[in-house]
C-alpha positions in Angstrom: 117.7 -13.6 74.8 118.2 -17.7 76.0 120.6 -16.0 78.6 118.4 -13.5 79.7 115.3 -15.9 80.4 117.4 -18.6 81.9 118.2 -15.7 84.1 122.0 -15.6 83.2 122.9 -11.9 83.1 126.7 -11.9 82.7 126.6 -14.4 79.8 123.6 -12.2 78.3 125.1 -9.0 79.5 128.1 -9.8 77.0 126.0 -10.8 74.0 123.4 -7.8 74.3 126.5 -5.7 74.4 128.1 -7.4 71.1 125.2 -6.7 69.0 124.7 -3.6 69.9 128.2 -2.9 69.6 127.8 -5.1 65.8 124.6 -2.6 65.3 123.5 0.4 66.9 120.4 -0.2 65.5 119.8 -2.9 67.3 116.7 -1.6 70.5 116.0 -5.2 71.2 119.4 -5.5 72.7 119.8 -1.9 74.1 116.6 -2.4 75.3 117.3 -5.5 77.4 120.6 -4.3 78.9 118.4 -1.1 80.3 115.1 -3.2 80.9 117.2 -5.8 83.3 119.7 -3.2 84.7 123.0 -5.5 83.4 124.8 -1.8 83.3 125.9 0.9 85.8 125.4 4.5 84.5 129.0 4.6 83.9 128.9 1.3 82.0 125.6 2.6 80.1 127.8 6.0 79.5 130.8 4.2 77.9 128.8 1.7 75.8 127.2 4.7 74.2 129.6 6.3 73.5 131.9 3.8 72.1 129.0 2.8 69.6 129.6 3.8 65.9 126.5 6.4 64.7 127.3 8.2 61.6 126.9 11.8 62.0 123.6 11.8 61.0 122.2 9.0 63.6 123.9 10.8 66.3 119.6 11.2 67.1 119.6 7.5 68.0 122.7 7.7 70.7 120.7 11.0 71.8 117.8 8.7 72.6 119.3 6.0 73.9 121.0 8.6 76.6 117.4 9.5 77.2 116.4 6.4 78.0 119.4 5.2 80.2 120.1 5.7 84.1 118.7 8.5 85.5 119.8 8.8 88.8 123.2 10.2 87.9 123.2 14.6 87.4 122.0 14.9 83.9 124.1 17.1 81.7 121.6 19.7 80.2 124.5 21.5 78.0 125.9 18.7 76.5 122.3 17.4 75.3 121.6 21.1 74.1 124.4 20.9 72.3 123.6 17.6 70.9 120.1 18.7 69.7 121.8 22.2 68.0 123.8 19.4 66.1 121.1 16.8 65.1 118.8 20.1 64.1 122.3 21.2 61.9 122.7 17.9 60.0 119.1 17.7 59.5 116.7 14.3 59.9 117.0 13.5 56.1 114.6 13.5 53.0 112.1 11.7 54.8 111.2 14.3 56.5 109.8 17.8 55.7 110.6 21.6 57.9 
């Protein structure tokens, strides 16, 4: 975050991406590479996809896509598709049907 508030995107562009990349789980760094636009749709696109979810966080990549650029086409079958899966695997004990 000392690169973003001393207004130094490229340098905190490359260390939001690394802990992301370190921990999917990591919104405070997703959060600030959407927040302060550091990432082109594209970029956003290939960052989420190259992160590591197990199958059954795939629900976290599906919200981070939510959450991402939305002026490019959105691709309703592949996020229906994404849903059937995440309603396949299930959200996990701690949570009841």
């Amino acid at each position: 975050e000392a690169h973003a508030a001393l207004e130094n995107k490229p340098a905190a562009r490359v260390w939001f991406t690394k802990a992301l990349t370190a921990d999917p789980f990591c919104y405070q760094a997703f959060e600030q590479l959407i927040v302060n636009h550091m990432l082109s749709a594209d970029e956003e696109r290939e960052l989420l996809l190259g992160l590591n979810f197990s199958e059954e966080d795939e629900w976290l990549r599906f919200l981070y896509t939510t959450m991402g650029k939305k002026y490019d086409e959105p691709d309703v079958q592949s996020s229906l598709e994404m849903l059937e899966e995440i309603g396949k695997v299930g959200f996990g004990s701690g949570f009841s049907s």
